[in-house]
Residue, then its C-alpha position, 0 to 999 in steps of 0.5 A: x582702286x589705283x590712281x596711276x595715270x591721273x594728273x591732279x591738279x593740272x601738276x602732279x602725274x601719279x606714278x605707282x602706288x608706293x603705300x596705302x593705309x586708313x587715311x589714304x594712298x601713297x603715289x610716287x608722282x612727278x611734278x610736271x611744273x618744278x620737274x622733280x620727283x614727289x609723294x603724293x598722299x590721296x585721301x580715300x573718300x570716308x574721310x574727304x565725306x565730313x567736311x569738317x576734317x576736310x578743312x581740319x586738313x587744310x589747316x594742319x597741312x599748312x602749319x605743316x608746311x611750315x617747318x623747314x628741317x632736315x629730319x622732317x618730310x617736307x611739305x610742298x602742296x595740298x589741293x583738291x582735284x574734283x572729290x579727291x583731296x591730297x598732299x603732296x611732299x617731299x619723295x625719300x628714297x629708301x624705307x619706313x622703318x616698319x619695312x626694316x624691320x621686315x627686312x633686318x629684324x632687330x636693330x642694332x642698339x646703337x643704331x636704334x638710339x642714332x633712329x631715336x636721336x634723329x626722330x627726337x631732333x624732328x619732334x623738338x622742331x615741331x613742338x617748338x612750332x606748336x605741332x604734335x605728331x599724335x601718330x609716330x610709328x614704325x610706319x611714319x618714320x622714313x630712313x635714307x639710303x645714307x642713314x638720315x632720318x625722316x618723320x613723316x605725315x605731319x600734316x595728317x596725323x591730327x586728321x587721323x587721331x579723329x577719325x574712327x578706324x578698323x581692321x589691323x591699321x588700328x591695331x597698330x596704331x594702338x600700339x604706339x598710343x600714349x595712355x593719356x590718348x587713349x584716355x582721351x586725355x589732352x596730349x602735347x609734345x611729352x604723348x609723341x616721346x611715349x610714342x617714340x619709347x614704343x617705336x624703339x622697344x619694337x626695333x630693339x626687341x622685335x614688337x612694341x611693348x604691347x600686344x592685345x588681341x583687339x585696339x581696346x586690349x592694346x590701350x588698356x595695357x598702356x593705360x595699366x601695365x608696366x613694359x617689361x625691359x627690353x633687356x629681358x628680350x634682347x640681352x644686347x640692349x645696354x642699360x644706358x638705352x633700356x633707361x632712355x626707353x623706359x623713362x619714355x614710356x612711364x605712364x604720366x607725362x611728368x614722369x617722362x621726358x620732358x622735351x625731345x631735345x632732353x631725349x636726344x642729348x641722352x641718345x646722342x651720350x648712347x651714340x658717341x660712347x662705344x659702350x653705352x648701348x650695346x652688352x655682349x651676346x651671351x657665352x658659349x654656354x648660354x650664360x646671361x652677359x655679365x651686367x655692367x654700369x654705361x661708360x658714360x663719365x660726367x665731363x668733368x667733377x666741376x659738373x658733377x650733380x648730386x645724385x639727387x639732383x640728376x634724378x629729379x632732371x625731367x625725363x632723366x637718364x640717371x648718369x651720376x648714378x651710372x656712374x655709382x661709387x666713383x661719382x656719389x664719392x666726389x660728391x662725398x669729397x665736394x661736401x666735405x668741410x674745409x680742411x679735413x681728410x676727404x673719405x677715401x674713394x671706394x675702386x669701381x669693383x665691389x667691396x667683396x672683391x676689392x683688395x686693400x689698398x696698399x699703406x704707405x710708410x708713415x702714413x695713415x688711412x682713412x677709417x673703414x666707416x669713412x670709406x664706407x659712407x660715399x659707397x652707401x650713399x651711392x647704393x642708396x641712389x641706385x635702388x631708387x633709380x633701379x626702382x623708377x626704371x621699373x616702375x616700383x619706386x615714384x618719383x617722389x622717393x628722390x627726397x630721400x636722397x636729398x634727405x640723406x645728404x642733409x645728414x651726411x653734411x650735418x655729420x661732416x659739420x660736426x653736428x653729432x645731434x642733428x645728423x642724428x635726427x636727419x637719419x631719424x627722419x629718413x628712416x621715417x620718410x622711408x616708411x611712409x613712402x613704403x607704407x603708402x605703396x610709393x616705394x613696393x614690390x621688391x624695390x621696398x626691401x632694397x631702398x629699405x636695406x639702402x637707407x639702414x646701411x647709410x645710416x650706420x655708415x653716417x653714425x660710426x664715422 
């Protein structure tokens, strides 16, 4: 049944119906005191019979009304009009996201991570302020005409998490639902970042990660199984944004990002650089496009972690990774002892198809194994993160890199015997991750490969 017509609370004249979902419907109104156009959200009647989440409402829609930001659907009023209780807020003009993707399909990637950006901005605001959304999906995420974005239903969505819903609505919701949701685990700010990760695979890939023929279906499949990469079915998506998306979506909170300020500032890398979000489309000829590294370059090698160090940053975006060879070569050279030859540093292309560099006359060139030991400190560094953003390699792995420069700088030290024993223990600590199914799948017969070949490196120095 249509309100249209109906004055609420002697104020708010509603005009058509613009939305309709399990918590209520949607009115475009006009505010008869202030003369502007707004939104007001009705909230159908199963849900105003328990009283309980009634004055639930009521208090989530004040903290609501609290937050003042400009990717935030603001709210300006709740009330209740005889048996009808609602929320009034702010009127976008424009569109949900879920009706873009009705409309365009895919996204572009690097549009998807200018969405993600700006949703992240919001969400950083509302867990400053103590709020968790609980329900962020393609539907609760508005877009402008201009392109601003804006998430709504904060003042509900908490509501919404306790109530008991059927039909597709649920199906839906479900899947953008954190595992530890749907668990029934205590969520925070990480559970709407799981969220948001499913929000921007459905509009890189054209569906969220996963699908099921019921709700249960769906949150057994974010409680147990791992996302395929959103490359797999959109070979534009980079692989910059794929690493911002599955770090996302890990299944234990620690693993993810551990704030949406840390989300936002990897999209925004995404953003500003040409490169970093979109590949290519496949040749004439169907090939796959050529893989490629993001062109994302640490500001300047005075900033420049160690690969370990980047790996352990909560919800991290591997950069000094990314960078590979050239960025693992100036932590060779930073580690190198006072007054020595620094290794020289490997080209951006492979060893198989780099050619030598050129000799000067009258001068001498570093040692092969030399040059060797900066590349496989690097190829070590990246089948851990290759693994972590497949989800075969535990976070835990990163102590073998740490592990792996203490030997490198016991070697540089001159302390044969000592970086000797340091490799000893890597290989063993490789083993025990492997053996206790830390390191698995393909992932251990390359971490494996990784750590031989550096200690070989180390050793014939």
């Amino acid at each position: 049944m249509t309100l249209q017509g109906r004055v609420l609370g002697g104020r708010y004249a509603l005009g058509a119906m613009v939305g309709a979902g399990g918590m209520g419907q949607v009115y475009r109104a006009r505010d008869r005191v202030l003369e502007r156009t707004v939104a007001v959200k009705v909230l159908t009647a199963a849900s105003t019979d328990d009283l309980e989440l009634v004055a639930r409402f009521s208090r989530e829609a004040r903290a609501a009304a609290a937050l003042n930001h400009p990717n935030i659907v603001a709210v300006f009023d709740s009330g209740a009009d005889g048996d009808l209780h609602y929320l009034v807020t702010e009127y976008v003009e424009g569109q949900s996201l879920a009706g873009l993707l009705r409309r365009e399909g895919l996204l572009g990637p690097r549009r998807v991570a200018e969405i993600g950006r700006q949703v992240c901005q919001a969400l950083a605001a509302a867990h400053a302020a103590g709020l968790v959304h609980r329900d962020i999906t393609p539907g609760n995420v508005l877009v402008d005409p201009a392109g601003l974005v804006k998430v709504a239903d904060f003042g509900i969505a908490k509501l919404a998490a306790a109530t008991t819903m059927t039909g597709d609505e649920v199906l839906g919701t479900a899947a953008y639902l954190a595992p530890e949701q749907a668990q029934g685990r205590p969520v925070d700010g990480r559970s709407d970042l799981y969220s948001l990760g499913c929000v921007l695979y459905a509009l890189l890939t054209g569906a969220p990660p996963f699908a099921g023929d019921s709700p249960v279906a769906v949150a057994a499949r974010h409680v147990t199984e791992q996302p395929t990469p959103p490359s797999h079915h959109n070979p534009r998506v980079g692989p910059a944004l794929e690493a911002v998306v599955l770090t996302a979506l890990a299944k234990e909170p620690a693993d993810r990002y551990q704030s949406a300020a840390a989300m936002a500032q990897d999209l925004e890398r995404i953003v500003t650089d040409a490169g970093a979000g979109d590949l290519p489309l496949p040749g004439a000829h169907g090939e796959p496009p050529t893989d490629r590294l993001p062109s994302v370059i640490p500001p300047s090698a005075a900033t420049v972690p160690t690969a370990s160090a980047a790996l352990r940053r909560p919800g991290w975006i591997p950069w000094a990774v990314v960078g590979a060879i050239g960025v693992i070569a100036l932590v060779a050279v930073a580690l190198w002892p006072r007054g020595g030859d620094p290794p020289a540093t490997p080209q951006a292309t492979t060893a198989s198809t780099a050619a030598p560099p050129t000799q000067a006359a009258g001068t001498t060139s570093p040692t092969q194994p030399m040059a060797e030991i900066p590349a496989a400190l690097a190829n070590l560094a990246q089948a851990i993160s290759a693994g972590q953003q497949q989800g075969t390699v535990d976070n835990s792995a990163e102590d073998l890199l740490k592990q792996a420069e203490e030997a490198l700088r016991a070697a540089q030290e001159g302390k044969g015997e000592d970086a000797d024993k340091k490799l000893q223990d890597l290989q063993r600590k490789t083993d025990e991750q492997i053996d206790k199914g830390k390191i698995r799948g393909l992932a251990a017969g390359q971490v494996r490969q990784a750590v031989a070949q550096f200690s070989q490196a180390v050793r014939s120095r």
